[in-house]
C-alpha positions in Angstrom: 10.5 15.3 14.6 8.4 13.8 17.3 8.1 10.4 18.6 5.3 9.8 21.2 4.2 7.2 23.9 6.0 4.5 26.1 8.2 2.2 24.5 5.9 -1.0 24.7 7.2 -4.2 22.3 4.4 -5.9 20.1 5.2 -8.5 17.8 3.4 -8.5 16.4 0.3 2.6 -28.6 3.4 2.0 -29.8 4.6 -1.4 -30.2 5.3 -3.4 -26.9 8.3 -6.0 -28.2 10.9 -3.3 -27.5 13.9 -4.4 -25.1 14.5 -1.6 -22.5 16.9 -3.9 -20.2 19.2 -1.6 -20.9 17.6 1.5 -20.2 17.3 0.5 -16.9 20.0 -1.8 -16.0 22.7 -0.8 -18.4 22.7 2.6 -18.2 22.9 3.1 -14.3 19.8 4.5 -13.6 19.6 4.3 -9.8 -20.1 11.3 5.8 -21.0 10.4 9.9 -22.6 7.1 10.1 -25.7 6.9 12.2 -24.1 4.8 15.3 -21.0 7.7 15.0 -21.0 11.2 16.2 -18.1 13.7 15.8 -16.1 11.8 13.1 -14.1 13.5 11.0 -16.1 13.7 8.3 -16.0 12.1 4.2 -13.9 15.2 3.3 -11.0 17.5 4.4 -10.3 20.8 4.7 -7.9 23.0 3.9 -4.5 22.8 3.1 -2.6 23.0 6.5 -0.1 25.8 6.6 1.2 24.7 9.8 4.7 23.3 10.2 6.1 21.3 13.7 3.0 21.4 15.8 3.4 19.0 18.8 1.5 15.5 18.8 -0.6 15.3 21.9 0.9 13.9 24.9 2.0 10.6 26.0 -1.0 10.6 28.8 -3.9 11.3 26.0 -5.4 7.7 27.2 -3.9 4.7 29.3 -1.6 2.8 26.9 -3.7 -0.5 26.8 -2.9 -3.2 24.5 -4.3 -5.0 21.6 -2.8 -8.1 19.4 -2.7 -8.6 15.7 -2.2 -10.7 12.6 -3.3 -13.4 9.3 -1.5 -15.8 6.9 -1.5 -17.1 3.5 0.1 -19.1 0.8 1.2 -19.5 -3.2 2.2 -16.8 -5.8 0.5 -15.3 -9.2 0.8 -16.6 -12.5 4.3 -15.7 -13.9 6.9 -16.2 -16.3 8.5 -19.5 -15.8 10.9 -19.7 -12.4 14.6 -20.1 -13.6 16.0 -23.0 -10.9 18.3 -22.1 -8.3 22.0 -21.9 -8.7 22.1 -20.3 -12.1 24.8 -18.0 -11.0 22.8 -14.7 -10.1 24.1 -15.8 -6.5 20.3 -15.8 -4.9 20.2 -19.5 -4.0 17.4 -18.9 -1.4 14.7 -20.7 -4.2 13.6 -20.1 -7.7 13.4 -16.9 -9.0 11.2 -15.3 -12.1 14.0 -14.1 -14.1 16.7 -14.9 -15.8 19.2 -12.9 -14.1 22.5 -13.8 -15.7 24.3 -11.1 -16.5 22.0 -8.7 -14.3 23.6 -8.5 -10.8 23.1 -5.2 -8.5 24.5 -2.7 -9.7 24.9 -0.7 -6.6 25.7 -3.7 -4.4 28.3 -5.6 -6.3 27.7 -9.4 -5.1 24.6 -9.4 -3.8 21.9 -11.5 -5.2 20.3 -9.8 -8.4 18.2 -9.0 -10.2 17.8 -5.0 -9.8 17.8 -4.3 -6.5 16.1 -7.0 -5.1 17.2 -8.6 -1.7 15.8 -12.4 -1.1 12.6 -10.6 0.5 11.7 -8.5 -2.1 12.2 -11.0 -4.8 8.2 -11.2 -5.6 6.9 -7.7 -4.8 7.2 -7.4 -0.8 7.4 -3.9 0.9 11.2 -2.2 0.2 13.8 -1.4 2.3 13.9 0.0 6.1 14.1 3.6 6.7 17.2 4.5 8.6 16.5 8.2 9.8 19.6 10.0 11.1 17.3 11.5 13.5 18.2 10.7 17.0 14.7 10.4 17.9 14.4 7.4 15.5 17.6 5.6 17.1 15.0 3.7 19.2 12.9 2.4 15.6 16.3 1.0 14.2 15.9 -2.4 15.1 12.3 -2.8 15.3 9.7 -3.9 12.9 7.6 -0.7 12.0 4.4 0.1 9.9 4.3 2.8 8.1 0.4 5.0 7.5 -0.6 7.5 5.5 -4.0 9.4 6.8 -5.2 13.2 6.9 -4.1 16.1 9.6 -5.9 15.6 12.9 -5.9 18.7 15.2 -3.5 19.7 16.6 -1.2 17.8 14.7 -0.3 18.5 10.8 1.7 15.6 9.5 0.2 13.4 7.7 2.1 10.1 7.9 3.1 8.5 10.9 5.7 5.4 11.7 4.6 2.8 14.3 7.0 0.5 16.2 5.0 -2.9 16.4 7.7 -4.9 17.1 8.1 -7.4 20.6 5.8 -9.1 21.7 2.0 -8.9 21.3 0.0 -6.8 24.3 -3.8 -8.4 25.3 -6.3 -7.9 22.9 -9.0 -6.1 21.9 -8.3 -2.9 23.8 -5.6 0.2 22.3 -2.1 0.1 22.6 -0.1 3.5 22.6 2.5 2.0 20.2 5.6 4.3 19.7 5.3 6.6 17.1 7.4 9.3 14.8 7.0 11.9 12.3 9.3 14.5 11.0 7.5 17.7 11.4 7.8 18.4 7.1 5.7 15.4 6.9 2.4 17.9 6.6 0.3 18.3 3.9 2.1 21.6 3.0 5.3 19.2 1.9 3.7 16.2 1.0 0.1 17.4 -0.2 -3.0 14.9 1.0 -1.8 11.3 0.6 -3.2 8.0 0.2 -1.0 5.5 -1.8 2.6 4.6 0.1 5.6 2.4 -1.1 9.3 1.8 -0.6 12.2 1.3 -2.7 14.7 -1.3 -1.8 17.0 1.2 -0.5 14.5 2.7 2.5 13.4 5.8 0.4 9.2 6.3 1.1 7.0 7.3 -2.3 3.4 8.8 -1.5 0.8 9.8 -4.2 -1.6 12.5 -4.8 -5.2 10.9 -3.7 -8.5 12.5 -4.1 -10.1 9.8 -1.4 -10.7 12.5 1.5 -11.8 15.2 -1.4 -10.5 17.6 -4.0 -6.6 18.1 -3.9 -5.2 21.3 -5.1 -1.9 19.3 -6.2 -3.5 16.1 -7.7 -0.5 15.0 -10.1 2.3 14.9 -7.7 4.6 11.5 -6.5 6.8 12.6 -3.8 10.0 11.2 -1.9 10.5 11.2 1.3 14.3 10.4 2.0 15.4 7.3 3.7 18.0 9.0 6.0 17.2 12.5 6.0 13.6 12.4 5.9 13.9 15.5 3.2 10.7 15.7 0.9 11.1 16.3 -2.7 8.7 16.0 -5.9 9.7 12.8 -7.3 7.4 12.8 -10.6 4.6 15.1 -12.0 1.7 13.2 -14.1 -0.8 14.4 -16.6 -3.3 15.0 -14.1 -5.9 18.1 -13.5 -7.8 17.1 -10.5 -8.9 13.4 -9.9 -5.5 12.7 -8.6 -3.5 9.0 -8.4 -4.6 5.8 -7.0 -1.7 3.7 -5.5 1.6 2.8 -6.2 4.2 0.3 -5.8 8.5 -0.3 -6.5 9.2 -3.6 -8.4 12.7 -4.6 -7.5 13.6 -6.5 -10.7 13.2 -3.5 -12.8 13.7 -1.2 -10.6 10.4 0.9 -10.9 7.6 2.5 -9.3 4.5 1.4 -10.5 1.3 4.0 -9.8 -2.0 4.0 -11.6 -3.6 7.6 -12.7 -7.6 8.5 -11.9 -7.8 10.6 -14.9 -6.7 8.8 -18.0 -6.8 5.1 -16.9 -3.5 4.4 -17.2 -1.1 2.5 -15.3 2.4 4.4 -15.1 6.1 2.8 -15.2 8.1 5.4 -13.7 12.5 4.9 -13.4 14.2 5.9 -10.3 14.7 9.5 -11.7 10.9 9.7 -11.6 10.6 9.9 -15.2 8.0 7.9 -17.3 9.6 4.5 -18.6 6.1 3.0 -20.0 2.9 3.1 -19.4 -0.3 0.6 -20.2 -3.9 1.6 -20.1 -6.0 -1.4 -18.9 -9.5 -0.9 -21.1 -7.8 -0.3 -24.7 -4.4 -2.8 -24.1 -2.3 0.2 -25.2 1.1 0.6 -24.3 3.4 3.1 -24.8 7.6 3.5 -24.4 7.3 7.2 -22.6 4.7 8.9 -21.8 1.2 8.3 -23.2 0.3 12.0 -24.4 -3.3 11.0 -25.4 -5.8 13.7 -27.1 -7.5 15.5 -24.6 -5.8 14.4 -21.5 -5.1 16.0 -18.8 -8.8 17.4 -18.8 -9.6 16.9 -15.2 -11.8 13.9 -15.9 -12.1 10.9 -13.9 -11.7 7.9 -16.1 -14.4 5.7 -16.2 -15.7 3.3 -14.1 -14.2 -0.1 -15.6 -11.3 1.5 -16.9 -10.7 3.1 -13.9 -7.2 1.6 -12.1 -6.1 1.6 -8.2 -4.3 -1.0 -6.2 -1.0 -1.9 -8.1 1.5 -4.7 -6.9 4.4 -6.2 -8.9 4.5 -10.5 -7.8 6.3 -13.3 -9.4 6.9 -11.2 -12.6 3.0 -10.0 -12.9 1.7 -6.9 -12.0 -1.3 -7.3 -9.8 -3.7 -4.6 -10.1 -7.5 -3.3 -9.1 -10.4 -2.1 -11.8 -12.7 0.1 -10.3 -16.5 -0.7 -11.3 -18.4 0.3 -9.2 -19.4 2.4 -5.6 -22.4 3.0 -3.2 -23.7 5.7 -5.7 -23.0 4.0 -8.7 -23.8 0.3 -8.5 -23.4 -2.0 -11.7 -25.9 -4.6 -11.8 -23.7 -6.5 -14.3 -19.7 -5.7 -12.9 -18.7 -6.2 -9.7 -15.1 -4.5 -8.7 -12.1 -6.8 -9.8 -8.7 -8.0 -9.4 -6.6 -8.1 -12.7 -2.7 -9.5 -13.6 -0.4 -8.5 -16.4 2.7 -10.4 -17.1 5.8 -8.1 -18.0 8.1 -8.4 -21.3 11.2 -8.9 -19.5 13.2 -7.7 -16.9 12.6 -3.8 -18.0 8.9 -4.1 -16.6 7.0 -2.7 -19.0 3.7 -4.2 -19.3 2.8 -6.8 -21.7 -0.9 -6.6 -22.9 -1.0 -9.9 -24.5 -0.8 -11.4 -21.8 -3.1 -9.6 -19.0 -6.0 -11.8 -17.2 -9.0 -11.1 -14.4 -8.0 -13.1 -11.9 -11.1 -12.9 -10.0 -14.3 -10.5 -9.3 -14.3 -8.9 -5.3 -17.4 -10.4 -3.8 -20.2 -7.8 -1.6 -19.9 -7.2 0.9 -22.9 -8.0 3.7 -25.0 -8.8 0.4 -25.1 -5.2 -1.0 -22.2 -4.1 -3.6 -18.7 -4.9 -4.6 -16.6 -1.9 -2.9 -13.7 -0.4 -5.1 -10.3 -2.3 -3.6 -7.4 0.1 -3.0 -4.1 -1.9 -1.6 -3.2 -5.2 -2.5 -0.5 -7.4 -0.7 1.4 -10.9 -0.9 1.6 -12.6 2.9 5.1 -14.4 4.0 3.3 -17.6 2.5 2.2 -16.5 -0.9 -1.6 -15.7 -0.1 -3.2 -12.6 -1.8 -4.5 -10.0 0.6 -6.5 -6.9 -0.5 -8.4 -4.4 1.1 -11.0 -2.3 0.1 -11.7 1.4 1.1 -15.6 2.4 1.6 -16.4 5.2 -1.1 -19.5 6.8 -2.1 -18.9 8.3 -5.4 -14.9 9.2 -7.1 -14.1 11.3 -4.3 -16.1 11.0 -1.1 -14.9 8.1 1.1 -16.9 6.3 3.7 -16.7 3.9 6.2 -18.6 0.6 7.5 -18.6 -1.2 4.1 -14.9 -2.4 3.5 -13.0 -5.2 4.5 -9.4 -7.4 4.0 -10.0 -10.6 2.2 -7.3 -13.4 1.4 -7.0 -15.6 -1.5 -5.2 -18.9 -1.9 -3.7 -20.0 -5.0 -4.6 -23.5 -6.0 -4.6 -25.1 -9.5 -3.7 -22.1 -11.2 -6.6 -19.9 -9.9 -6.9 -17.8 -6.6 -9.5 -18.8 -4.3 -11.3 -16.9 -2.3 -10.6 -17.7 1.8 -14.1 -16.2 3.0 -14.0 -12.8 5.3 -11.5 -14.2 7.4 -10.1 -10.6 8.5 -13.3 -9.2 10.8 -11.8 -4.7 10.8 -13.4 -3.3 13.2 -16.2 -4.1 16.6 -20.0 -3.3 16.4 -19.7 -1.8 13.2 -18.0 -4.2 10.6 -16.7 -4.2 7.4 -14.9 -0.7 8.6 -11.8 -1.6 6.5 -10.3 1.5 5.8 -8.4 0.4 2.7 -4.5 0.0 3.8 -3.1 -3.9 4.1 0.5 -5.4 4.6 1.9 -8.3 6.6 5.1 -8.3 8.9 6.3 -11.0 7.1 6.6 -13.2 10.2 5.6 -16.9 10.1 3.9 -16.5 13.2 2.9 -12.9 12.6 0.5 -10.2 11.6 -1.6 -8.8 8.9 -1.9 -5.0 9.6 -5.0 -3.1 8.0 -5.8 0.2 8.7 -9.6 0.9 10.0 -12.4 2.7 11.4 -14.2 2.1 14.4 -11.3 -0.8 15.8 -13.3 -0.3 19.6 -15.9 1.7 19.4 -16.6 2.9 23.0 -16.0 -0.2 24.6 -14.6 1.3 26.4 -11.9 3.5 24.3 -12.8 5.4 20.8 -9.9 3.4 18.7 -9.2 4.0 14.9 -6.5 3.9 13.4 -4.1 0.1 13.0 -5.4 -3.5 13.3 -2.9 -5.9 13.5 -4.8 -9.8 13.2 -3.0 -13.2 13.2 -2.2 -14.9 10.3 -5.5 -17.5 10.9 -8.0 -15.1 10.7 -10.4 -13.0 13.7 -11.7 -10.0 14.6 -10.9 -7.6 17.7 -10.9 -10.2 20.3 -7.4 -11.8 18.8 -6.2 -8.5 17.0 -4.0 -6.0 18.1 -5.8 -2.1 17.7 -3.4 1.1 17.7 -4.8 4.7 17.6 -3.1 6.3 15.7 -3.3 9.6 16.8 -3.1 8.7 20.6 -6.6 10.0 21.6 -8.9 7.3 22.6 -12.5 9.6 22.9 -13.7 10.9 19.8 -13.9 9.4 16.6 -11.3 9.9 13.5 -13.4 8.2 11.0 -12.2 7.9 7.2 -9.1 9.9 8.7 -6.5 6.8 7.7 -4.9 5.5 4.5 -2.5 2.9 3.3 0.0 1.2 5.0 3.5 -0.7 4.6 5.9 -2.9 6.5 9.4 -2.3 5.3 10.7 -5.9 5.3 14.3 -6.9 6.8 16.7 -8.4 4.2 16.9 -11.4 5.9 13.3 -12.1 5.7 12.0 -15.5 3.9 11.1 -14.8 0.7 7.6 -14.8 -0.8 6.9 -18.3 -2.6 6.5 -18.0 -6.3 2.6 -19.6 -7.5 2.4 -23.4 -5.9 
């Protein structure tokens, strides 16, 4: 393990009716742009082979600060709220579910249903890691981000933990936040990574992503252990090259949620890792177990329109991305969307009937919808998504993405306008990761390119920006990788906030 940099404080088809409660509950499962030079490039190289090489020092760049964070309110359409008091012992508001006879199995009188904890109750970010590291002593009791991203020489690991707790440095220039790793976190171990979630117990889940190029291990989920930090494969999918797009752990049931590039489909997976349902967006077709459809794997990317990436379990929906269309392939008819599907019951598995757009992703700068890759519910209830700049299924760009908020009002979300400004002279350079810190007063984090671009420092990495809205001047930027002069452009992925348990809870739709 390493942990760099001062200790500064920031605050920062088969038929769908089928019961399965007790499959789950009852049985115990448990590209440089012109303005850049020296970036990193649109795709990666090899597979690094190299395990435990030291980050670069503390003294890379002066630790300068930055400030961060956005807000939000309402829900998703759901099932309707069952009213506090109903003897689930979660009193803290209404919940989705009727819990009754559903309380946490592995912690007997705590507030069901599943796993869930008060925070988690509508799809936030799981529990916190509690590394037995010693290094890690000093991350315990702070409010961290985790990021996936790619190697960057000399360093292999290829996800990093930020502390971004305390209060908030000045603006606009880098802070040299805290960081850690466990030196099997390389691509070796954990292959090239994009998607990132957390079950309710502190346990991190990446995914096999093709968004920095062709990945030699495209179908694998793996686990990174919430105490040991140990990496094992967690789940193999049908899949021969164009990899996984995100994922997600839904408390309630008790499941990761992660869609698949190659046939389309959105997959239900139990805490074994094995395949519990899964529901194809374009066709409606679900299946109890794996899909086994003709032809598939065959290395295939699934069509645009079919094609599936941000997933996120709210208020007893499952939130999810359709991929239409890219720089290289623009629809003159589809723009990129945002989609919900409504679950049959506390199992999780997906109920076609029942699935609705909930709205089309506007251009961006008055040239095309880009494909949105992470979605996320603020403290309030407001939609966040974020988009990642790509030029054609697996070469990734930069300078065209951005975070946008919705609002939920009447029964529809609303669109809040670009109120989330990633990036300096160069906008729109979301890099597609977005979570909150679940603060009142806080942050929403997305990763980006280009956060100060030689003005005076070379930042890329973490924006943090309040909960109103801004750009650099009011935002908090974090490199990630500690070296403030050349440019790490499309090197950075997703990102998540584990949330405390005593955290308000998400509001249900308003």
């Amino acid at each position: 393990m390493v942990c760099v940099g001062p200790h500064y404080k920031l605050r920062p088809s088969t038929t769908v009716g089928l019961t399965l409660t007790s499959m789950l509950f009852l049985a115990g499962c448990p590209a440089a742009e012109e303005e850049e030079t020296g970036g990193a490039g649109d795709t990666g190289g090899g597979l690094s082979g190299t395990v435990g090489t030291p980050a670069t020092s503390a003294d890379d760049g002066p630790s300068t600060p930055g400030d961060g964070t956005h807000g939000g309110t309402a829900g998703t359409t759901g099932s309707t709220p069952t009213p506090p008091g109903d003897g689930d012992g979660f009193d803290d508001g209404p919940v989705v579910f009727d819990v009754d006879g559903f309380p946490d199995y592995k912690n007997p009188g705590m507030p069901g249903p599943g796993s869930c904890r008060a925070s988690e109750i509508y799809g936030a970010a799981g529990g916190f890691p509690e590394f037995s590291d010693p290094a890690y002593t000093n991350f315990l009791d702070r409010t961290v981000a985790i990021v996936t991203h790619r190697t960057q020489s000399p360093t292999t690991h290829v996800m990093t933990i930020l502390d971004i707790s305390g209060d908030a440095p000045p603006p606009e220039v880098n802070y040299l936040a805290p960081r850690y790793w466990q030196n099997q976190w390389t691509e070796a171990t954990l292959g090239r990574i994009f998607g990132l979630t957390l079950d309710s117990y502190g346990n991190i889940f990446v995914a096999a992503t093709t968004v920095y190029g062709a990945n030699p291990q495209p179908d694998k989920i793996r686990r990174i252990d919430g105490v040991t930090g140990a990496v094992t494969d967690f789940a193999t999918l049908p899949n021969n090259g164009p990899a996984l797009g995100n994922l997600n752990y839904d408390c309630v049931s008790e499941s990761i949620y992660v869609s698949n590039h190659e046939d389309g489909r959105i997959y239900q997976l139990d805490v074994n890792g094995d395949v519990v349902s899964t529901y194809h967006h374009a066709t409606g077709d679900v299946t109890i177990g794996p899909a086994n459809d003709p032809g598939e794997p065959d290395g295939q990317f699934a069509p645009l329109g079919e094609r599936v990436w941000a997933v996120q379990s709210h208020a007893g929906r499952l939130y999810y991305s359709v991929w239409w269309e890219h720089s290289q392939a623009i629809n003159p008819t589809m723009d990129n969307e945002i989609w919900s599907v409504g679950y049959t019951d506390e199992s999780g598995v997906p109920d076609p009937t029942t699935a609705q757009k909930e709205f089309d992703v506007p251009t961006n700068n008055g040239t095309t919808s880009v494909p949105v890759s992470d979605l996320s519910f603020a403290h309030d209830g407001w939609m966040l998504i974020a988009q990642r700049t790509m030029n054609s299924d697996m070469s990734t760009g930069a300078h065209q993405s951005t975070t946008y908020d919705y609002d939920y009002v009447a029964g529809s979300w609303v669109w809040q306008g670009t109120n989330y400004v990633v990036g300096e002279l160069l906008p729109y350079s979301a890099a597609g990761g977005v979570d909150h810190d679940f603060d009142p007063d806080g942050y929403v984090w997305m990763t980006g390119d280009a956060l100060d671009f030689y003005t005076p420092d070379v930042v890329y990495g973490l924006q943090g920006t309040p909960y109103g809205g801004g750009g650099i001047s009011t935002s908090t930027l974090i490199d990630l990788d500690a070296e403030i002069v050349s440019q790490d452009k499309t090197v950075y992925g997703d990102v998540e906030l584990p949330i405390p348990g005593d955290a308000t809870p998400v509001p249900p739709p308003g």
